[in-house]
N, C-alpha and C positions, 0 to 999 in steps of 0.2 A: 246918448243911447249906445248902448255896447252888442256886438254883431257877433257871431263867428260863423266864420266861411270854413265850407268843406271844398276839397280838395277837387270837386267835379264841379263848383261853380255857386252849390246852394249854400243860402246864407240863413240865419237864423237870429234876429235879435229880440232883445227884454220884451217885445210889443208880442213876441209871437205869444209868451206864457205868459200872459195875464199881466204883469205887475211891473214898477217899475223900477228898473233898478239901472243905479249911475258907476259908471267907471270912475274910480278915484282915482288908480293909477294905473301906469302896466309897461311891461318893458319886454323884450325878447332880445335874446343871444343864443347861436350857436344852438340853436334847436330848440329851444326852450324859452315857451310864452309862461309870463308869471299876468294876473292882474290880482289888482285889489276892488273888489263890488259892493255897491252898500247897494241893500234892499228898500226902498224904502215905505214899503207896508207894512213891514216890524219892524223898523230901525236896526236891523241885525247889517255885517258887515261879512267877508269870505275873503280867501284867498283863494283863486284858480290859477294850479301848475298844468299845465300842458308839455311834454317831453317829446317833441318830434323825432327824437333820437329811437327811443325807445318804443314810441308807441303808446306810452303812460299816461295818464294824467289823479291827477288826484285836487281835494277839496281840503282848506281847512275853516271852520267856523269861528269866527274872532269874537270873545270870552268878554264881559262887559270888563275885567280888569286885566286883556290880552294889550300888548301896545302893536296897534294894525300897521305900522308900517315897520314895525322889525320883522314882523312875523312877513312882510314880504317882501323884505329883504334875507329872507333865510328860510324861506317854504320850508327845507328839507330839515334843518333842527328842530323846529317846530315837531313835524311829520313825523320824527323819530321820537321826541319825546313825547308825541299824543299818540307812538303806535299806531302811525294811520298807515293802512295800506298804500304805498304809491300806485299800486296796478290797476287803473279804473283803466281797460282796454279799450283802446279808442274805433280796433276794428279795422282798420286802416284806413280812415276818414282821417284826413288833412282838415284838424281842427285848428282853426287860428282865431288870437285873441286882438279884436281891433277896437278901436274905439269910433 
């Protein structure tokens, strides 16, 4: 089950939306939560970047011919070559990625 905790104590994991989705991987350093998510009611997979630095976070959707553990080993090449926005603003909620 994968969780994230805000910054004032509430927590929020997969059980709250409906569906079930597993943590595959996830690591954090230095301000910044990466994991890797499989869904699995479509068999889709994601990467979720979380930047406590900055305040950012952003999503990428892993591509049935994506290789998911490069892509979360490198969110931001990915991110730049899919032109995704990093600014998903988090608001100042202390989002964290746990398992």
């Amino acid at each position: 089950m994968s969780t994230i905790t805000t910054k004032d104590g509430a927590e929020f994991c997969d059980e709250d939306f409906g569906e079930v989705i597993s943590e595959l991987s996830s690591r954090s350093a230095n301000g910044l939560d990466v994991a890797l998510l499989w869904q699995q009611r479509d068999n889709t997979a994601s990467v979720i970047v979380v930047d406590h630095r900055t305040g950012e976070a952003f999503q990428l959707n892993v591509h049935e011919n994506d290789n998911a553990l490069d892509m979360f080993d490198h969110p931001y090449a990915y991110a730049a070559h899919r032109r995704i926005d990093y600014g998903w603003p988090t608001h100042g909620q202390d989002f964290r990625i746990a398992a």
